[in-house]
C-alpha positions as CSV (number, residue, x, y, z in Angstrom):
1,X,-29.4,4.6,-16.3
2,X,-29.5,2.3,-12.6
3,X,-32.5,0.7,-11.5
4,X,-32.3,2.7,-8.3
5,X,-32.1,6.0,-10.4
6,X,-35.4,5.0,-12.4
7,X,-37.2,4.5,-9.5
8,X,-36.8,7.3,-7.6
9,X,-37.5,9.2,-11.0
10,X,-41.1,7.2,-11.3
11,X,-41.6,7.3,-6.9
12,X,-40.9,11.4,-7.0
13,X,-42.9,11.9,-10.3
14,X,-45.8,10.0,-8.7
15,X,-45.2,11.9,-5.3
16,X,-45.7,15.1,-7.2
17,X,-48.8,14.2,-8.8
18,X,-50.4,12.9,-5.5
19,X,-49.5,16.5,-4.1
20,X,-50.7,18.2,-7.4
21,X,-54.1,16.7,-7.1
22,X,-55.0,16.5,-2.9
23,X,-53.2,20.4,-2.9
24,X,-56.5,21.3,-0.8
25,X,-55.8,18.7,1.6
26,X,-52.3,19.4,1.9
27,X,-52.4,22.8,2.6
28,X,-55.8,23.0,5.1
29,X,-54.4,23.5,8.3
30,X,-54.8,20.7,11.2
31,X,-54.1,20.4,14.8
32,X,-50.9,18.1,15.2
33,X,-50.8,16.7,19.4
34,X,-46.7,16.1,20.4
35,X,-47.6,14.8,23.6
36,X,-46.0,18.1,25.2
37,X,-48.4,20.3,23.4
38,X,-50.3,20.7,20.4
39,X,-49.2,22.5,17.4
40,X,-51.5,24.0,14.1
41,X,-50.2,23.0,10.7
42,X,-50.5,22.0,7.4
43,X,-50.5,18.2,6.9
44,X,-48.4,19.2,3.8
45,X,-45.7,20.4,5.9
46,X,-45.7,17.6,7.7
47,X,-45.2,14.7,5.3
48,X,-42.7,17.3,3.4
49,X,-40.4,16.9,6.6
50,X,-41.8,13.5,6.8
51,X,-40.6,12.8,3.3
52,X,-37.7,15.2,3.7
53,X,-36.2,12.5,7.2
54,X,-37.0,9.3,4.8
55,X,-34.8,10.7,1.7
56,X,-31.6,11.8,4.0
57,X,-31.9,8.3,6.1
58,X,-31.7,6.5,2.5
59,X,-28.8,9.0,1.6
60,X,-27.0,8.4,4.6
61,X,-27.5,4.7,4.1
62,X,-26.6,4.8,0.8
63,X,-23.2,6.8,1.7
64,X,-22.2,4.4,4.2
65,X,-22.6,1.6,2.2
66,X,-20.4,3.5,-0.7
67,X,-17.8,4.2,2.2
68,X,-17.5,0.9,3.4
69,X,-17.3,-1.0,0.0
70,X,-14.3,1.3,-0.6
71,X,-13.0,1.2,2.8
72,X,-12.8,-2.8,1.8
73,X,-11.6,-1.9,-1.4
74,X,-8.7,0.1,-0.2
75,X,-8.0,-2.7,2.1
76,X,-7.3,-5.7,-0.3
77,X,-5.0,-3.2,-2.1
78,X,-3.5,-2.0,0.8
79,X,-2.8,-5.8,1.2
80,X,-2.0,-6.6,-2.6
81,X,0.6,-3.7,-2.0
82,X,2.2,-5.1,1.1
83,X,2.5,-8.8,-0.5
84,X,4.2,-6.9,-3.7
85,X,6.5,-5.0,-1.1
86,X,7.0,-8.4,0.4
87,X,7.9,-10.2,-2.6
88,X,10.4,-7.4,-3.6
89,X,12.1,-7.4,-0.5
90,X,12.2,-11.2,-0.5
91,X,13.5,-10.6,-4.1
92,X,16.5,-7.8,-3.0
93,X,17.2,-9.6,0.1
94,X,18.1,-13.4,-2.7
95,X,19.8,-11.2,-4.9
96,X,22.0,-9.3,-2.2
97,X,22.9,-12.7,-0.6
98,X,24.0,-14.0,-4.1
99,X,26.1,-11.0,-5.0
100,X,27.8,-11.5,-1.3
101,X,28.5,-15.2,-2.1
102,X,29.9,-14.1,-5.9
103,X,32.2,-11.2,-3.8
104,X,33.3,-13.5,-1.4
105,X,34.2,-16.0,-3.9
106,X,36.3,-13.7,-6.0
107,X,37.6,-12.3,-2.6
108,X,38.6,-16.1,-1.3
109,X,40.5,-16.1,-5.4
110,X,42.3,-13.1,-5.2
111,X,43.1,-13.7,-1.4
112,X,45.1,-17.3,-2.7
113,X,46.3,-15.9,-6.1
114,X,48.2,-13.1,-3.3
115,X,49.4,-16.0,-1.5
116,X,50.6,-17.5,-4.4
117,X,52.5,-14.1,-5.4
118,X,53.8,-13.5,-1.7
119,X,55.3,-17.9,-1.7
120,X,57.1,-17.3,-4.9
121,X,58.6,-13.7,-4.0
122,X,59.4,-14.8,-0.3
123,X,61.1,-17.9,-2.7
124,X,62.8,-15.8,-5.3
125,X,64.1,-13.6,-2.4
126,X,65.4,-16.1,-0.3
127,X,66.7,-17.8,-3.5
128,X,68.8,-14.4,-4.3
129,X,69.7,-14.2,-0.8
130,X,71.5,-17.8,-0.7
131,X,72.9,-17.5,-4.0
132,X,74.4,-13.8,-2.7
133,X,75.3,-15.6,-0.1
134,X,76.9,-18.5,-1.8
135,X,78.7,-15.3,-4.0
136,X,79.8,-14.2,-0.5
137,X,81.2,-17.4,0.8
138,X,82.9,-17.6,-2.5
139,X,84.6,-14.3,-2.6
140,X,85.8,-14.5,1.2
141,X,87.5,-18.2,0.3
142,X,89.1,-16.8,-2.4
143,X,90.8,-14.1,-0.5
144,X,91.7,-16.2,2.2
């Protein structure tokens, strides 16, 4: 068990004894002045809403102090996970850029090796044109 759990245990326990043995005192009623008017209670009563305000200000305390160490902890994840994000997209954005240069080199390649093709057929074309047309020339001498 916590520290702070055994000693509320022992602080309560001796709380309950003190009442156990001054019950007479507790419980004889006394005139109580509010500045506005005076009231007739038992004192018991009294430190019962007395003790009652003490424990829900340490529960509230001890609330807010859970909520903000979490609110902080939620934070510096919230930041680990934005630096992860970061990183990958830092990560997608290098890889992206390399695949673009590795398309646009094999793009630039089969952009010359089509030139190439397109040279030699406009060759072998106008190399079957002249010698049709050297068959021509021939063929027309001939017959004249």
């Amino acid at each position: 068990m916590r520290f702070r759990t055994v000693l509320l245990i022992i602080v309560v326990v001796a709380i309950v004894a003190f009442l156990f043995i001054n019950w007479r005192v507790f419980s004889a009623p006394s005139n109580w002045n509010f500045l506005i008017g005076t009231i007739e209670m038992p004192i018991g009563v009294v430190m019962l809403g007395l003790l009652a305000a003490i424990y829900v200000g340490i529960w509230q305390g001890t609330i807010l102090m859970d909520y903000r160490r979490q609110s902080k902890e939620m934070q510096a994840q919230r930041a680990l996970a934005d630096d992860a994000e970061a990183s990958r997209f830092t990560q997608l954005s290098t890889l992206m850029r390399d695949e673009m240069s590795k398309l646009d080199k094999r793009l630039e390649t089969a952009l010359d090796a089509l030139r190439g093709e397109v040279r030699d057929t406009e060759n072998s074309i106008a190399a079957t044109l002249a010698e049709m047309d050297d068959r021509l020339q021939r063929a027309t001498n001939r017959n004249c």
